[in-house]
N, CA, C and O atoms as a CHARMM CRD file, in Angstrom:
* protein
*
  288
    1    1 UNK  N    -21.61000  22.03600  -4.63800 PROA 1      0.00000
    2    1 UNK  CA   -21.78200  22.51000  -3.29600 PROA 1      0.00000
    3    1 UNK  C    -20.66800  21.92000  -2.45600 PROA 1      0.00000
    4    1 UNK  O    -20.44800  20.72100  -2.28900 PROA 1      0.00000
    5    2 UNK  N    -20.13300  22.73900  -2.05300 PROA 2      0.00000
    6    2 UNK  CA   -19.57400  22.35400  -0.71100 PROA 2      0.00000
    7    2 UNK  C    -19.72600  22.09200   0.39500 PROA 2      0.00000
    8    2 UNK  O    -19.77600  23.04100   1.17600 PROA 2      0.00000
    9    3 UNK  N    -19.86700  20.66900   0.94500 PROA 3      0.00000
   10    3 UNK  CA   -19.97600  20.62300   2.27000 PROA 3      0.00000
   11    3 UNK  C    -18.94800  20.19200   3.41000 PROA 3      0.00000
   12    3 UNK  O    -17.99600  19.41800   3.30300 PROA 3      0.00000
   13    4 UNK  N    -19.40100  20.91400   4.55600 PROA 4      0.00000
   14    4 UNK  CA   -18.07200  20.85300   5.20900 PROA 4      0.00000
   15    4 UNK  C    -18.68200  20.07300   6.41700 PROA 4      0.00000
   16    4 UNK  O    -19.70800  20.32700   7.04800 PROA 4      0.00000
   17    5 UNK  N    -17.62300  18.87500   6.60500 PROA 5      0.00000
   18    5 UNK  CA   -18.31800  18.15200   7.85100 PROA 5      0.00000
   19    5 UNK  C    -17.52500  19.05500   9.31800 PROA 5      0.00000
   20    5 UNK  O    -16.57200  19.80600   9.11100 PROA 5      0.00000
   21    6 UNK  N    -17.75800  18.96300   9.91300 PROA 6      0.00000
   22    6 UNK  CA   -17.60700  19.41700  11.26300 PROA 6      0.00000
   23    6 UNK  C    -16.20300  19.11000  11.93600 PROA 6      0.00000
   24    6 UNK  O    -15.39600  18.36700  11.37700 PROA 6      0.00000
   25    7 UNK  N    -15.98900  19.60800  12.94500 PROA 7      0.00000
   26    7 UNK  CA   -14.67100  19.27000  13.45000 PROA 7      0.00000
   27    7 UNK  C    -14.89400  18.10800  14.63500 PROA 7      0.00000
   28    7 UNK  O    -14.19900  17.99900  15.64600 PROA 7      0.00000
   29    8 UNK  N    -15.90600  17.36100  14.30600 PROA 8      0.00000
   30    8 UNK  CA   -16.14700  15.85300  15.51000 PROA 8      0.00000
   31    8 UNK  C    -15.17900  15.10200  14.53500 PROA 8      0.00000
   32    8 UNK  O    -14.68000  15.26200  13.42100 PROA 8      0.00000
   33    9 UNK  N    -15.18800  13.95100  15.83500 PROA 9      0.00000
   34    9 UNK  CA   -14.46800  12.78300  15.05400 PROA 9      0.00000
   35    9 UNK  C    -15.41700  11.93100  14.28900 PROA 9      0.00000
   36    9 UNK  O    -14.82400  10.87100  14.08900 PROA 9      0.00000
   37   10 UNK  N    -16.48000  11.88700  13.82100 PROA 10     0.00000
   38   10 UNK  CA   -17.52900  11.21600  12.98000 PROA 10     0.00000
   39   10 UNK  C    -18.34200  12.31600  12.58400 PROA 10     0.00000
   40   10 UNK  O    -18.35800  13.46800  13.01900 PROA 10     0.00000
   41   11 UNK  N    -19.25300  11.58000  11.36700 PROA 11     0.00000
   42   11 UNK  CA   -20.25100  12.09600  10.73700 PROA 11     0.00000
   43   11 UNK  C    -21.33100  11.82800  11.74500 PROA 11     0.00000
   44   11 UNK  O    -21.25400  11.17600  12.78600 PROA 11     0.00000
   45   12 UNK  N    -22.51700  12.56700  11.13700 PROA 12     0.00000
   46   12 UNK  CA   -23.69100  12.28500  12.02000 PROA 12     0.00000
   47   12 UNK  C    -24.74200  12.34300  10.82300 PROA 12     0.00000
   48   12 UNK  O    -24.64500  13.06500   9.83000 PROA 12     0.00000
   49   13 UNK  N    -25.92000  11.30400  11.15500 PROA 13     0.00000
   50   13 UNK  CA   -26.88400  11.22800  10.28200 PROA 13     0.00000
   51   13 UNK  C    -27.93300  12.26000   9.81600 PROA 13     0.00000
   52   13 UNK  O    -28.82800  12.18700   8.97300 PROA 13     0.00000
   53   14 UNK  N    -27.47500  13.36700  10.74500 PROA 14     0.00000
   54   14 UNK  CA   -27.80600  14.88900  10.22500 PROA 14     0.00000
   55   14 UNK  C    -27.65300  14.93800   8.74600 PROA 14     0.00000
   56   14 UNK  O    -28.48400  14.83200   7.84400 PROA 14     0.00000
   57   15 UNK  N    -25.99800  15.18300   8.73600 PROA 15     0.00000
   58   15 UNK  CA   -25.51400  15.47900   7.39700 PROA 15     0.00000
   59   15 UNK  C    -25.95300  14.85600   6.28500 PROA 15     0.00000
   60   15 UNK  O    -26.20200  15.49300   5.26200 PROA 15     0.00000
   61   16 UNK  N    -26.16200  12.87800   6.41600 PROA 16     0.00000
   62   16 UNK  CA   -26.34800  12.27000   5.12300 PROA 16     0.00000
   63   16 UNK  C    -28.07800  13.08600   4.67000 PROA 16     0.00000
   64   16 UNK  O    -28.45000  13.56400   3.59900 PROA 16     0.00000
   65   17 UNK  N    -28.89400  12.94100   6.16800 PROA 17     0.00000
   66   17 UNK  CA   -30.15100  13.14700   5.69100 PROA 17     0.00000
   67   17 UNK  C    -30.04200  14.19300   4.67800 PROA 17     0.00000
   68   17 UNK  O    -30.32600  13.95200   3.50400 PROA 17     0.00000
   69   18 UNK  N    -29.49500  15.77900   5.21800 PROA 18     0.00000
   70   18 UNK  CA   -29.24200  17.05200   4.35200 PROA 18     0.00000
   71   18 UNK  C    -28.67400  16.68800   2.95300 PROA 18     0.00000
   72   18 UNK  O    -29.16200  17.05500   1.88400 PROA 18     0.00000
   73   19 UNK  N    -27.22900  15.67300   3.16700 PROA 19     0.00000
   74   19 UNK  CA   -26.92500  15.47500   1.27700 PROA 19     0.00000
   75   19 UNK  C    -27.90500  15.09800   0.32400 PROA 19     0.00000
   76   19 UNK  O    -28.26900  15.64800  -0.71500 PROA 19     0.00000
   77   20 UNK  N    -28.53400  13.23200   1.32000 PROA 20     0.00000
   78   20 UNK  CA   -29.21000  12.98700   0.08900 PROA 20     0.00000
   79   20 UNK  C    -30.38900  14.11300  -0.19300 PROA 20     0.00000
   80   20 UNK  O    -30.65200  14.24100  -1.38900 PROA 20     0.00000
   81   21 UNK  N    -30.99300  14.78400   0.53700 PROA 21     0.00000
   82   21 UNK  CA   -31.71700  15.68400  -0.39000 PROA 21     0.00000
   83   21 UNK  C    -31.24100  16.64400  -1.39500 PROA 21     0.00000
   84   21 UNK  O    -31.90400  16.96100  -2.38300 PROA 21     0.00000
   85   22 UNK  N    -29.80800  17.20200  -1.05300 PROA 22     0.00000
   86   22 UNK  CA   -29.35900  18.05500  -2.23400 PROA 22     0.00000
   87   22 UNK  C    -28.59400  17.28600  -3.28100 PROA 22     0.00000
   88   22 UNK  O    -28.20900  18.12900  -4.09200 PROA 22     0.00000
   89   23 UNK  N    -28.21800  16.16900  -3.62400 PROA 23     0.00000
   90   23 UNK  CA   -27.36300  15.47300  -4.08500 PROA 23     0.00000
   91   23 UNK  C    -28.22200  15.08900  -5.90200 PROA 23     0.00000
   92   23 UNK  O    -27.54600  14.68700  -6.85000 PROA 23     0.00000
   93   24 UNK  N    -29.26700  15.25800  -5.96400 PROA 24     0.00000
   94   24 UNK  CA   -30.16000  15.54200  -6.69000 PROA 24     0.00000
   95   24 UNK  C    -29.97400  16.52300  -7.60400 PROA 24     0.00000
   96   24 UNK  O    -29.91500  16.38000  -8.82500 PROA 24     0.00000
   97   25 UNK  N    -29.86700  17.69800  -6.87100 PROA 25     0.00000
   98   25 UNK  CA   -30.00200  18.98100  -7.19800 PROA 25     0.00000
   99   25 UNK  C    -28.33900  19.87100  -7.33400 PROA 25     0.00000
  100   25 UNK  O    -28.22900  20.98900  -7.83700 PROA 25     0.00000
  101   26 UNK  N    -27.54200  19.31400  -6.94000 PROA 26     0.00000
  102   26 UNK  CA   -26.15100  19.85200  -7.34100 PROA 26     0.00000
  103   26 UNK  C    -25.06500  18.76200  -7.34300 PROA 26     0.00000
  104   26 UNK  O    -25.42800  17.60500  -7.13300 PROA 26     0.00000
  105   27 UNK  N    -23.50700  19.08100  -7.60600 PROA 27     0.00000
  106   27 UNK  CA   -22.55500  18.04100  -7.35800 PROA 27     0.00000
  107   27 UNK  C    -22.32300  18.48900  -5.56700 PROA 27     0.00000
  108   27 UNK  O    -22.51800  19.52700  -4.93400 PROA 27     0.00000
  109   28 UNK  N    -22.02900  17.69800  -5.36000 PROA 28     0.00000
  110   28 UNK  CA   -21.43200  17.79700  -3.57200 PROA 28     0.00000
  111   28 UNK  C    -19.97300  17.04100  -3.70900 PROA 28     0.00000
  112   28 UNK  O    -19.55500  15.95600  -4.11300 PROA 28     0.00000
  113   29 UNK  N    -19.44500  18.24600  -3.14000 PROA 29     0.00000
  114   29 UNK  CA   -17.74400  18.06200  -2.89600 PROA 29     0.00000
  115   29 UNK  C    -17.81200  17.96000  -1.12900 PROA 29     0.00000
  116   29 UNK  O    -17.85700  18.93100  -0.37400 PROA 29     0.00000
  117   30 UNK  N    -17.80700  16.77600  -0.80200 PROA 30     0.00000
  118   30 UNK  CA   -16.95800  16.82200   0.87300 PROA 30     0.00000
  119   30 UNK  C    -15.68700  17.27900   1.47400 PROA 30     0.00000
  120   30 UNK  O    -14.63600  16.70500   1.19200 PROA 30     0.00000
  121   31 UNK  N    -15.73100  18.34300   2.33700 PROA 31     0.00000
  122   31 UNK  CA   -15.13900  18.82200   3.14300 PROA 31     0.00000
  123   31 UNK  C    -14.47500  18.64500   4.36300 PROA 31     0.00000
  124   31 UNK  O    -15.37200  18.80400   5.19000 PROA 31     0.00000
  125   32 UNK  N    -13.29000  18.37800   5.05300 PROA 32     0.00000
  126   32 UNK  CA   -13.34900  18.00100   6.15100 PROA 32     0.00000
  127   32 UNK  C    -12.87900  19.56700   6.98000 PROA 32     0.00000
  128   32 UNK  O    -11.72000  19.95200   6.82600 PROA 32     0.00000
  129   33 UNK  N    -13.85400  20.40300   7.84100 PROA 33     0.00000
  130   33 UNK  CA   -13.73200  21.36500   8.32100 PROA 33     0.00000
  131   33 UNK  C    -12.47900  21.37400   9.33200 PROA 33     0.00000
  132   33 UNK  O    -12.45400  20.45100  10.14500 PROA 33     0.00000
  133   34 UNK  N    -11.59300  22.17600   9.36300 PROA 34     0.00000
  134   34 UNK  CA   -10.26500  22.22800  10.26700 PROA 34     0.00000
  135   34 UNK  C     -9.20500  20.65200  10.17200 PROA 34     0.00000
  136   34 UNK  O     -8.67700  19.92900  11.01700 PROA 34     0.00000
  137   35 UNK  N     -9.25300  20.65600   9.19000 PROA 35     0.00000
  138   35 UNK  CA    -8.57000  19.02000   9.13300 PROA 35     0.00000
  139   35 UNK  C     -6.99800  19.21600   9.46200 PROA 35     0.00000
  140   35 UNK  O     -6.34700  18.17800   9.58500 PROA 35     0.00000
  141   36 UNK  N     -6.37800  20.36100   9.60500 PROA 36     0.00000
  142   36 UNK  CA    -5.02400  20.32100   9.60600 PROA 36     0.00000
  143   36 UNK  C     -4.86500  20.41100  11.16500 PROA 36     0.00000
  144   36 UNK  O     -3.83300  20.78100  11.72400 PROA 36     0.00000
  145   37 UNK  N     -6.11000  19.99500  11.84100 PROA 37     0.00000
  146   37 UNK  CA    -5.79800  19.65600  13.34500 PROA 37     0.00000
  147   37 UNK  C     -6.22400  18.28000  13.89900 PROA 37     0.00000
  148   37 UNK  O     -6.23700  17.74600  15.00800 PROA 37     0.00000
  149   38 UNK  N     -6.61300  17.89500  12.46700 PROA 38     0.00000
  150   38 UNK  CA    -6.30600  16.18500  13.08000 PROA 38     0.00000
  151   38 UNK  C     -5.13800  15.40100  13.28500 PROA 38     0.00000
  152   38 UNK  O     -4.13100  16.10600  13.35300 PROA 38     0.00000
  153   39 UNK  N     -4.98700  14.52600  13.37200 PROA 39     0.00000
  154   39 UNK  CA    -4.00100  13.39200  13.54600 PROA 39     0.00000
  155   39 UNK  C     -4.01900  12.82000  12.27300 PROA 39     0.00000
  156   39 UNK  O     -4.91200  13.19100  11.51100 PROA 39     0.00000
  157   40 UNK  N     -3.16000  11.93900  11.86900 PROA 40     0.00000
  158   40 UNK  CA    -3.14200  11.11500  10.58100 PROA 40     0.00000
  159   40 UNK  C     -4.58600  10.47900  10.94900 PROA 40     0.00000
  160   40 UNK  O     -5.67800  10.73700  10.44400 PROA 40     0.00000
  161   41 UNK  N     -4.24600   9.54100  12.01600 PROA 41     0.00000
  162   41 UNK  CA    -5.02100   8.25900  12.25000 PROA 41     0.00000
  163   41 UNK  C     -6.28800   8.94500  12.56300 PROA 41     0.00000
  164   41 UNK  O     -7.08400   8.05700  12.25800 PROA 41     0.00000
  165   42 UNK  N     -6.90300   9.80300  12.91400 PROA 42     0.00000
  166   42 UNK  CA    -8.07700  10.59200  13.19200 PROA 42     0.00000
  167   42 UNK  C     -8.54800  11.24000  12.06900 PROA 42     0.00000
  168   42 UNK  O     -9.72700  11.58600  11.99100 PROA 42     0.00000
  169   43 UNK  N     -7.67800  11.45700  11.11700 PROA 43     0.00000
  170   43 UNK  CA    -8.15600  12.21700   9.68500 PROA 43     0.00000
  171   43 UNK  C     -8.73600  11.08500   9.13500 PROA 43     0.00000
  172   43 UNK  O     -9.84300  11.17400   8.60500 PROA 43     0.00000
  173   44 UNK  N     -8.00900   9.79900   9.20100 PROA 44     0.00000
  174   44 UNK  CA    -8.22700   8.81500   7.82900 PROA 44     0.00000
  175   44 UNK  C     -9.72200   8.17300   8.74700 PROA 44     0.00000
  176   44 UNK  O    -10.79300   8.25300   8.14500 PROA 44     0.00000
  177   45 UNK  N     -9.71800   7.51200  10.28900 PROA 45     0.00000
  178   45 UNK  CA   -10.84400   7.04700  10.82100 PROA 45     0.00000
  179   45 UNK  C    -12.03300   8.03300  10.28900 PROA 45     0.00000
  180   45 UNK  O    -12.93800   7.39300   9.75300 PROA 45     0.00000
  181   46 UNK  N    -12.22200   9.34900  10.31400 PROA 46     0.00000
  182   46 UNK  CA   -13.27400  10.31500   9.86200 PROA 46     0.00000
  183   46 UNK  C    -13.44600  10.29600   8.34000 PROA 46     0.00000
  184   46 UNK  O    -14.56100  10.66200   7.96900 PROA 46     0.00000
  185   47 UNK  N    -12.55500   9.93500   7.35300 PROA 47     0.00000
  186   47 UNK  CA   -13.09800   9.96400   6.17600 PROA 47     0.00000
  187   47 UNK  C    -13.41800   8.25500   5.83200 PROA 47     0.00000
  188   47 UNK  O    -13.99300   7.88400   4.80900 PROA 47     0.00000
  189   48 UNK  N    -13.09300   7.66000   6.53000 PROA 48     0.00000
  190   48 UNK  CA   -13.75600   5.83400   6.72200 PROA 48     0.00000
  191   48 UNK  C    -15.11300   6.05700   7.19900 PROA 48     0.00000
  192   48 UNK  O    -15.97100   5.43500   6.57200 PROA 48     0.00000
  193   49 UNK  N    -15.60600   6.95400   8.36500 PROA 49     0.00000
  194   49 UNK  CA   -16.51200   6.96600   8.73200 PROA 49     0.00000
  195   49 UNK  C    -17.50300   7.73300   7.70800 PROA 49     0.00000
  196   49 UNK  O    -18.71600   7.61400   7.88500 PROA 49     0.00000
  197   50 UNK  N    -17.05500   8.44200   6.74000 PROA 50     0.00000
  198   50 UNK  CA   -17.77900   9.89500   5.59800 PROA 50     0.00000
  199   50 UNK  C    -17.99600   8.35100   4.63300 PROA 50     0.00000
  200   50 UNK  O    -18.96500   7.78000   4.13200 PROA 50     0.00000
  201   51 UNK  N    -16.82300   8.14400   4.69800 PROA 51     0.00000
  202   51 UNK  CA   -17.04600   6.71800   3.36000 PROA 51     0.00000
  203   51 UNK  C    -18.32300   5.93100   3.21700 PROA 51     0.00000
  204   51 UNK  O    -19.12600   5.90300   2.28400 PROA 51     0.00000
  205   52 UNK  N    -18.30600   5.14300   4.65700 PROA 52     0.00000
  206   52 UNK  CA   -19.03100   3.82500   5.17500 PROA 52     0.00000
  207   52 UNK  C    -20.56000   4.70900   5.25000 PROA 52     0.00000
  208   52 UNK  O    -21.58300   4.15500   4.84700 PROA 52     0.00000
  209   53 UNK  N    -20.59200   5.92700   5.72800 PROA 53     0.00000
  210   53 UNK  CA   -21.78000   6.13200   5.92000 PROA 53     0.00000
  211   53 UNK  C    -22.63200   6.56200   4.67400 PROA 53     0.00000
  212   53 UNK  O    -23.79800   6.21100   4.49500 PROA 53     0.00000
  213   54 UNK  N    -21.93500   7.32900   3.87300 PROA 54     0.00000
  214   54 UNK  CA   -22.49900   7.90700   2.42100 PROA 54     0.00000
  215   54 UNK  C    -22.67700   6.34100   1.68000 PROA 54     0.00000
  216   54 UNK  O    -23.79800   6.05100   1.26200 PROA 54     0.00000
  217   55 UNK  N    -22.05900   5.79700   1.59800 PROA 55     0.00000
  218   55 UNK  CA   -21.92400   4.20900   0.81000 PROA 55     0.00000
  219   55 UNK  C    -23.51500   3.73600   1.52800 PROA 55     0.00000
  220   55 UNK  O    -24.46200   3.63300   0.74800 PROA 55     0.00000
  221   56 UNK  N    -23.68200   3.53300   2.64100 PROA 56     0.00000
  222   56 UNK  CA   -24.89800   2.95700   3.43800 PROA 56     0.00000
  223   56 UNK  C    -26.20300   3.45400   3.42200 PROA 56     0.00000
  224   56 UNK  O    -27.29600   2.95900   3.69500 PROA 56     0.00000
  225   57 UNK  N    -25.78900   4.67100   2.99300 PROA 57     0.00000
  226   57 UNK  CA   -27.13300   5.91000   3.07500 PROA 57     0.00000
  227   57 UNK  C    -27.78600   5.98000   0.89400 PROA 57     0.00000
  228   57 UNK  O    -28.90900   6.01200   0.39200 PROA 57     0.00000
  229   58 UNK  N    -26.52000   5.97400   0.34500 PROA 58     0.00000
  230   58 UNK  CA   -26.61200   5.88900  -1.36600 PROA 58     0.00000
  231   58 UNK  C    -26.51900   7.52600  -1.44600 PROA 58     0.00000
  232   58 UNK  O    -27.39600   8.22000  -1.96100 PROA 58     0.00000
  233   59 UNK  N    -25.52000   7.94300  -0.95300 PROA 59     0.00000
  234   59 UNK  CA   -25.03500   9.58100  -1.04500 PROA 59     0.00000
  235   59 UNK  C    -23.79900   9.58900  -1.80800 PROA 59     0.00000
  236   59 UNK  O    -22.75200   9.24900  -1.25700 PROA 59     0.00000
  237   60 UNK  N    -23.82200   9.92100  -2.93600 PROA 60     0.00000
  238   60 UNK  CA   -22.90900   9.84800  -3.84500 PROA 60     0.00000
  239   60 UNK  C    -22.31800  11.56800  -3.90700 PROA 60     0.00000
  240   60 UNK  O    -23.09500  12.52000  -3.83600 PROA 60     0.00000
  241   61 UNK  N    -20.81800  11.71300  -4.05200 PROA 61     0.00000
  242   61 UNK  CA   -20.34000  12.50300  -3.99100 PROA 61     0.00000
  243   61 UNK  C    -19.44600  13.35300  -5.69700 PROA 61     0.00000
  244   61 UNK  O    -19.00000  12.61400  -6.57400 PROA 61     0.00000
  245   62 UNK  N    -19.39900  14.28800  -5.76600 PROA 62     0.00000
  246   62 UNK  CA   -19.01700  14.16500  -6.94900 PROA 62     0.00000
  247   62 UNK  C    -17.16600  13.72900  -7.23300 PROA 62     0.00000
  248   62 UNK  O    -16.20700  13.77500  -6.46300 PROA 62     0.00000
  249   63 UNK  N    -17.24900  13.44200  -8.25400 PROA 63     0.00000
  250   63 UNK  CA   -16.08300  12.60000  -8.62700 PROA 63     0.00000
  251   63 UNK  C    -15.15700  13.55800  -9.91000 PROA 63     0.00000
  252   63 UNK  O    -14.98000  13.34700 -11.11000 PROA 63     0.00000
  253   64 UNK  N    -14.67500  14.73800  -8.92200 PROA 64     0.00000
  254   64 UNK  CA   -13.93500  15.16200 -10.23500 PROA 64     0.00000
  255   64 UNK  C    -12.38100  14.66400 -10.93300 PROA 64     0.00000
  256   64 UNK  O    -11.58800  15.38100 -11.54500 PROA 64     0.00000
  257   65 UNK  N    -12.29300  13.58100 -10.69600 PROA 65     0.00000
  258   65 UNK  CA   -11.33300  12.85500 -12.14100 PROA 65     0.00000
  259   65 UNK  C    -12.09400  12.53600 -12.81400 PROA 65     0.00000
  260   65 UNK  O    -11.80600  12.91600 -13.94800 PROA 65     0.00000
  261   66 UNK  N    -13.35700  11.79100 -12.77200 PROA 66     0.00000
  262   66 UNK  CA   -14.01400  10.87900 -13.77300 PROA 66     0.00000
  263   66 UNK  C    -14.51600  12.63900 -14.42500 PROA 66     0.00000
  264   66 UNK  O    -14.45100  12.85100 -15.63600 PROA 66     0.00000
  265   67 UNK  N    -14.92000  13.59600 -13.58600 PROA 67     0.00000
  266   67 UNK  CA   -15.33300  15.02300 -14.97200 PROA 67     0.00000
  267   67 UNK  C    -14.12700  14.97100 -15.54600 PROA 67     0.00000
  268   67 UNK  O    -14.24000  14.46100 -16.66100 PROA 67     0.00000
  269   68 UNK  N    -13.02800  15.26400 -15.29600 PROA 68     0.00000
  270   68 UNK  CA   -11.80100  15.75500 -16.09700 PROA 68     0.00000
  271   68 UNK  C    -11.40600  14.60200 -16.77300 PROA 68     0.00000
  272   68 UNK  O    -10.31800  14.82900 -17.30200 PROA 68     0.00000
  273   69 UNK  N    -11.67400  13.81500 -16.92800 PROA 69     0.00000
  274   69 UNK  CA   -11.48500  12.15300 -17.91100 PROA 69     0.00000
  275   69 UNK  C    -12.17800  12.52900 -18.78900 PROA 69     0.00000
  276   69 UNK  O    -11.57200  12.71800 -19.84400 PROA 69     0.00000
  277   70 UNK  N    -13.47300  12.76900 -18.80400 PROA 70     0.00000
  278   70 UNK  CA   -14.58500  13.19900 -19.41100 PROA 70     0.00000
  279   70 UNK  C    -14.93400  14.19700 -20.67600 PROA 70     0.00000
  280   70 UNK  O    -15.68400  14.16200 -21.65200 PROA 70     0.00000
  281   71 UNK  N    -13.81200  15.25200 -20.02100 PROA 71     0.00000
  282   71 UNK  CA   -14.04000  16.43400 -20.74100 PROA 71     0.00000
  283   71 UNK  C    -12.90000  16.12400 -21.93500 PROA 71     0.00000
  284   71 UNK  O    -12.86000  16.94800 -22.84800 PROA 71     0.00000
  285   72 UNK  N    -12.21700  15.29000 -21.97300 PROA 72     0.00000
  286   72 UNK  CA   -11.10600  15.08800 -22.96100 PROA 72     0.00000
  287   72 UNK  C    -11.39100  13.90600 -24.05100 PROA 72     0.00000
  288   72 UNK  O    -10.55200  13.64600 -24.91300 PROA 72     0.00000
């Protein structure tokens, strides 16, 4: 699944609540919606903030190097 976070400068505890319930039930690839209108320093603060909060919440995202490591 794809999810696409929003065009704020942070996550909101909306979203983790919604992952961890699907995170179960499919892989979740994070999205950052309109990102080619951030700033460097505003792109990287928003995926610190996707980081810190999924890490805090136990929202695990899928990890496709470790599949493609995997499959070989």
């Amino acid at each position: 699944m794809l999810y696409f976070f929003g065009s704020s400068h942070h996550s909101t505890d909306n979203d983790f609540i919604f992952l961890k319930q699907f995170q179960t039930l499919v892989n979740v690839i994070p999205v950052i919606a309109k990102a080619d209108s951030f700033k460097s320093q505003e792109l990287l603060a928003l995926k610190s903030d996707i980081i810190y909060n999924a890490n805090k919440r136990k929202v695990t995202f899928f990890d496709c190097i470790e599949a493609i490591d995997n499959v070989s």
